[in-house]
C-alpha positions as CSV (number, residue, x, y, z in Angstrom):
1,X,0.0,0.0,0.0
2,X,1.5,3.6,-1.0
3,X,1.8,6.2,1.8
4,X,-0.8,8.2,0.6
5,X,-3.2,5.3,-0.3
6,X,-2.9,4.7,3.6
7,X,-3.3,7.9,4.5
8,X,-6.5,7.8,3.2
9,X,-7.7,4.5,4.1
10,X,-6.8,6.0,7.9
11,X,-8.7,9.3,8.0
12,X,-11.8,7.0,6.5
13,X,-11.7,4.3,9.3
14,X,-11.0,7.7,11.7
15,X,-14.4,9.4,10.0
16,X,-16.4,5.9,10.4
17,X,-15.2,5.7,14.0
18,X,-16.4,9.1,14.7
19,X,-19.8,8.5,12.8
20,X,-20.7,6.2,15.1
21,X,-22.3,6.2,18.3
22,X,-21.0,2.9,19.7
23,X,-17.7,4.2,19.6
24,X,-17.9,7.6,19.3
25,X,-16.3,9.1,22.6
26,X,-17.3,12.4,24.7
27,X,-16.4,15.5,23.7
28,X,-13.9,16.3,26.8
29,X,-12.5,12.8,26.5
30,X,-11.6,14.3,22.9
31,X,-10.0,17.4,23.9
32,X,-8.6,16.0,26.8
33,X,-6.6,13.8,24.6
34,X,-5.5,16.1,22.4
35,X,-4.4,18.5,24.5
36,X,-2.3,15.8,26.4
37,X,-0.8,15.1,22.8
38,X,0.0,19.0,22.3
39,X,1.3,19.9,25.5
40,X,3.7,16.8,25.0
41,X,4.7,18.4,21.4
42,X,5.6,21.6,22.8
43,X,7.4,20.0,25.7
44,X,9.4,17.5,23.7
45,X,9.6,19.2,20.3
46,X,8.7,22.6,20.1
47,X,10.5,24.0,23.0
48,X,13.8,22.3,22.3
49,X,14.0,23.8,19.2
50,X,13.2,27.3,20.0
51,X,15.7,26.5,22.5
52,X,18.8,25.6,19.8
53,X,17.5,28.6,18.0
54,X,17.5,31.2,21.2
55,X,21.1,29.6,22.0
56,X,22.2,30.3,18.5
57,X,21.5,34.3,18.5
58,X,22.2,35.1,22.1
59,X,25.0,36.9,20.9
60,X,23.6,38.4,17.5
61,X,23.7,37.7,14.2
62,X,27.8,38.3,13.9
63,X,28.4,35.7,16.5
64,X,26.2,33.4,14.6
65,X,27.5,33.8,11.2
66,X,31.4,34.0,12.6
67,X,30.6,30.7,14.2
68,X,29.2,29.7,10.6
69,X,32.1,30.8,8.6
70,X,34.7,29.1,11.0
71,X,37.0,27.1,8.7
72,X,36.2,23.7,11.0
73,X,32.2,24.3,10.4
74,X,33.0,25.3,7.0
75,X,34.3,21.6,6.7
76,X,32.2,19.8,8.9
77,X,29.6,20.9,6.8
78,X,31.3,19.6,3.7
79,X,32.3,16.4,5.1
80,X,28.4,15.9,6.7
81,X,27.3,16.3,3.0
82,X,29.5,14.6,1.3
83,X,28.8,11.8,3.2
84,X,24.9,11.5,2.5
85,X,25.8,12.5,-0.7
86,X,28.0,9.0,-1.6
87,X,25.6,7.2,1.2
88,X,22.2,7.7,-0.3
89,X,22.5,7.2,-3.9
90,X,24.3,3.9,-2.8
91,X,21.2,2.8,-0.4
92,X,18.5,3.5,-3.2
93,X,20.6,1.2,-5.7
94,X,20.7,-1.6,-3.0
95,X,17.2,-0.7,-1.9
96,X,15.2,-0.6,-5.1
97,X,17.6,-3.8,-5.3
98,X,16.5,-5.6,-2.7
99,X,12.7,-4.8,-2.4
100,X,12.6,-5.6,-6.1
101,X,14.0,-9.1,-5.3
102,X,12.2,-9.6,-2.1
103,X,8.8,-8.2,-3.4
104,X,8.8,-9.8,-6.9
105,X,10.5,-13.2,-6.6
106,X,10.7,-15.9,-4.6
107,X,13.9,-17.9,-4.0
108,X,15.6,-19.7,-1.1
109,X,17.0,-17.4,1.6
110,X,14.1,-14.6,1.5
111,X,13.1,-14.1,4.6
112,X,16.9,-14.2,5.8
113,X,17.2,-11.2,3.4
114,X,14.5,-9.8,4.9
115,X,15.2,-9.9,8.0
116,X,19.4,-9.0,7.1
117,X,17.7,-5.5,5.8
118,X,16.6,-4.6,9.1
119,X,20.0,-5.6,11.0
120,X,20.9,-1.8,11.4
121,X,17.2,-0.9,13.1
122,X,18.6,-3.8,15.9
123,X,22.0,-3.2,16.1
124,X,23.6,-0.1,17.9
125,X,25.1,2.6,16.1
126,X,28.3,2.6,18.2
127,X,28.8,-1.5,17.9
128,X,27.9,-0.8,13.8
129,X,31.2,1.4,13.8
130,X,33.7,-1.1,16.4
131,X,32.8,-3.5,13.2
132,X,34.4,-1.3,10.9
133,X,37.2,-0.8,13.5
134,X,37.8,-4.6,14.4
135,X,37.9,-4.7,10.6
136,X,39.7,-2.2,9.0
137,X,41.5,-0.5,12.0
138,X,45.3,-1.1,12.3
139,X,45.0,-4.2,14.4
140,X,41.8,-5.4,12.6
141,X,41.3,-8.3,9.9
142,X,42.7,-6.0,7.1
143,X,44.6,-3.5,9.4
144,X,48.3,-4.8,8.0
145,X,47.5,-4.9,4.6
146,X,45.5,-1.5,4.3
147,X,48.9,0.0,6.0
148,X,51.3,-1.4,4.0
149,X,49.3,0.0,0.9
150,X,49.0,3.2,2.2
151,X,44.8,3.2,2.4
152,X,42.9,4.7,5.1
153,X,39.4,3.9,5.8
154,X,39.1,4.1,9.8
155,X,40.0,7.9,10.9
156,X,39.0,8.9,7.7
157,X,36.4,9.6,4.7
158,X,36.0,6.3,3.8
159,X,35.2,5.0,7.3
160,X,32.7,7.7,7.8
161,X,31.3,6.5,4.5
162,X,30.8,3.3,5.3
163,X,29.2,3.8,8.8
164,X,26.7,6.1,7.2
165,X,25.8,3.6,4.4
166,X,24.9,0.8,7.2
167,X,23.1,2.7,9.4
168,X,21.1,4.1,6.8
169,X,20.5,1.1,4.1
170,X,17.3,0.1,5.3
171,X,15.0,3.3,4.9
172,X,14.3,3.1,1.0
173,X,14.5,-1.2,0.8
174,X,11.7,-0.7,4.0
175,X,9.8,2.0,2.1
176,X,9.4,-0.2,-1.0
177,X,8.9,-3.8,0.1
178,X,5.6,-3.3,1.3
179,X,4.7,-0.9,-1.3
180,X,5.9,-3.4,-4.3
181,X,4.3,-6.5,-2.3
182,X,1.1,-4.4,-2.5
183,X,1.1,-3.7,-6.0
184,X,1.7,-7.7,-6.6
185,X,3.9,-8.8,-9.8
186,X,0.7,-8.2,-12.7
187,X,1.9,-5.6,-14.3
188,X,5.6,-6.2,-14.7
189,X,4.3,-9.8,-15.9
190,X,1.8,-8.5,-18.5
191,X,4.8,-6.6,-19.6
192,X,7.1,-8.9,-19.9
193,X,4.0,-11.2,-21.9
194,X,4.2,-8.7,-24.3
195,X,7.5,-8.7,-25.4
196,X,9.1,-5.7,-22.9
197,X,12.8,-6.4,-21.5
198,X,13.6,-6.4,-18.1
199,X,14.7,-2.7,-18.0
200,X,12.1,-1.3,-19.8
201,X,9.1,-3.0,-17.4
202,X,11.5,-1.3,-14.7
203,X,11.4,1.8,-16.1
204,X,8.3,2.2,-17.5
205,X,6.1,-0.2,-15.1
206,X,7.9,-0.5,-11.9
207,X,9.5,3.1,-11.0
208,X,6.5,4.8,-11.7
209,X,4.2,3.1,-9.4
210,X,7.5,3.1,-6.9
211,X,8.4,6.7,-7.6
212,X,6.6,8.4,-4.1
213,X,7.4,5.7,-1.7
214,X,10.9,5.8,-3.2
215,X,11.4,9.5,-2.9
216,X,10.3,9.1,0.4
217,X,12.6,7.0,1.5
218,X,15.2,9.1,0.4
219,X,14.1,11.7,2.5
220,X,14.2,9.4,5.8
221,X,17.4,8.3,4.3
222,X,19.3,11.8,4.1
223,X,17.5,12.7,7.0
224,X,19.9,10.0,9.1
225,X,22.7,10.3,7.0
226,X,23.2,14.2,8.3
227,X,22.5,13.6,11.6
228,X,24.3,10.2,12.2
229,X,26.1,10.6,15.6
230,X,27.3,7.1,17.1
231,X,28.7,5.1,14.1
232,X,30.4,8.0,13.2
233,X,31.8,8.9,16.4
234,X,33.8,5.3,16.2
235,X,35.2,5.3,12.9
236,X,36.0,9.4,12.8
237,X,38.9,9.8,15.3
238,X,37.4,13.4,15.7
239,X,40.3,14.5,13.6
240,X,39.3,18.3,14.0
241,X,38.6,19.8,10.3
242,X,39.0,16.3,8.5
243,X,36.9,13.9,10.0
244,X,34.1,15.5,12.0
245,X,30.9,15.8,10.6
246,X,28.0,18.3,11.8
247,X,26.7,16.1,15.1
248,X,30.5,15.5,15.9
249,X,31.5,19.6,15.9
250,X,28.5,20.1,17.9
251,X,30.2,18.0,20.5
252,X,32.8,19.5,20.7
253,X,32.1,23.0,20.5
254,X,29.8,22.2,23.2
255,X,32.5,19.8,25.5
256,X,34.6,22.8,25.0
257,X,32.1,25.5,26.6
258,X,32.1,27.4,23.1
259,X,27.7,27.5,23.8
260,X,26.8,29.9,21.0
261,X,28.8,28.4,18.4
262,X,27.7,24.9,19.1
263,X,23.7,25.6,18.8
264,X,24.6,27.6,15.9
265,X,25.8,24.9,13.8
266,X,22.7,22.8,15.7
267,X,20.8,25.5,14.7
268,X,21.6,24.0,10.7
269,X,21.0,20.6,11.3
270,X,17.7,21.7,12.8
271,X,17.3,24.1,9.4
272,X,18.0,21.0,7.4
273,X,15.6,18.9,9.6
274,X,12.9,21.4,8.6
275,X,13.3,21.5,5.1
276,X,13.3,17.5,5.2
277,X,9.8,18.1,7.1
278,X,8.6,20.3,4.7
279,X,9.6,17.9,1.6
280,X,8.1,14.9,3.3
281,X,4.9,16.8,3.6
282,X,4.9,18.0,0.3
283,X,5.5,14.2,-1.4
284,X,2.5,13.0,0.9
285,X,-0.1,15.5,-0.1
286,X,1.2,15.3,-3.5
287,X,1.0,11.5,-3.5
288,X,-2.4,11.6,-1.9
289,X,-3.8,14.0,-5.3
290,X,-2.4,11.4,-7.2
291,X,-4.3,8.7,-5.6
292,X,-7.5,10.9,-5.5
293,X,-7.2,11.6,-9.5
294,X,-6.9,7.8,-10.0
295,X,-10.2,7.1,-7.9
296,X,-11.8,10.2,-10.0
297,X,-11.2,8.4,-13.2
């Protein structure tokens, strides 16, 4: 089932339920609940982010910015970036990969797939990047051999690459399999029937029924990759200005009593937070028109 073809099924069980007297509740039972839920979002949410914010511009907008424009930020920033940048487009190849797989075929050793795509949900972050350092650290598996050829992967880019690609993998492959196991395999087989090769019922069959739930896991996806803390923390070194990415500078700004420049680069990650809101949003209501102009016709 598609996220917005969900959406909808939920507000119509939620306008049944409230259409009925047998289980429609009292009006202060109602608003007792709701308020409980919006004190609790402006407790746990809302005030902690006016709170990075306030933090941020105690000392004015020069402060902030100078704490922007510090060289260290500058490539915390970059490094954060680059990071989801090499670490997304990798999890929607193995995603689409996988939920393809999983969703249209059946073969020996599904459901250990399966249940391998959610390893990262189980396992900690900070065992996730020990791995990586039992594996490619100097006394690891491949420590000798990565020296003597010069290559660094643990205390630098590569490592921090790496941590962010497992602990993120799972967000597009869990956004599709349910989504492709809705849709069932009729289509791509009527395509294939009719003389279509395996890329072009992918292309023209496949992604476009896929395109929203895929889009939205890349959102969820991006969203973790930025603000990946503990995976990262292991394999970084906290090399300042090489090997710290946006969480990790916070840290440290913070550990080192520098209080506005800290919340001014949390102050980004909650800007970036925000805008990956606002997108997510936007691809649900626009999925749900979608869904609506299909019923029309």
């Amino acid at each position: 089932m598609s996220i917005a073809a969900a959406t909808m099924t939920a507000h119509g069980r939620a306008a049944r339920f409230e259409a009925s007297p047998a289980t429609r509740e009292p009006a202060y039972v109602k608003w007792t609940i709701i308020a409980i839920a919006l004190t609790f979002f402006a407790v746990f949410l809302i005030l902690p982010l006016a709170t990075v914010f306030a933090e941020a511009f105690r000392k004015g907008w020069e402060a902030y910015f100078q704490a922007i424009i510090e060289p260290d930020t500058r490539s915390a920033v970059y490094l954060t970036l680059l990071a989801a940048a090499i670490a997304v487009p990798l999890n929607v190849l193995f995603g689409i990969a996988a939920a393809w797989a999983i969703a249209k075929h059946d073969f020996r050793g599904k459901q250990i797939l399966t249940t391998l795509v959610d390893l990262p949900f189980s396992v900690s972050p900070v065992i996730a990047g020990l791995i990586y350092v039992l594996v490619f650290g100097a006394q690891g598996w491949f420590g000798p051999w990565l020296f003597e050829n010069d290559i660094k992967i643990i205390f630098a880019v590569p490592g921090i690459v790496l941590a962010t690609v497992f602990v993120t993998f799972p967000f597009v492959a869990r956004e599709l399999i349910p989504l492709m196991q809705a849709q069932g395999r009729d289509e791509e087989e009527a395509a294939l029937v009719l003389g279509a090769t395996g890329w072009q019922t992918f292309r023209r069959v496949t992604l476009p029924n896929i395109k929203w739930g895929l889009l939205y896991g890349v959102i969820l996806c991006n969203a973790r990759a930025m603000g990946e803390f503990g995976a990262v923390s292991v394999v970084s070194g906290h090399i300042r200005g090489q090997t710290n990415t946006m969480p990790l500078h916070v840290e440290i700004l913070y550990n080192e009593y520098q209080f506005t420049a800290a919340f001014a680069v949390a102050s980004l990650l909650a800007l970036l937070a925000l805008v990956t809101l606002v997108i997510k949003t936007f691809i649900e209501w626009r999925a749900g028109q979608v869904v609506k102009q299909i019923e029309a016709e």
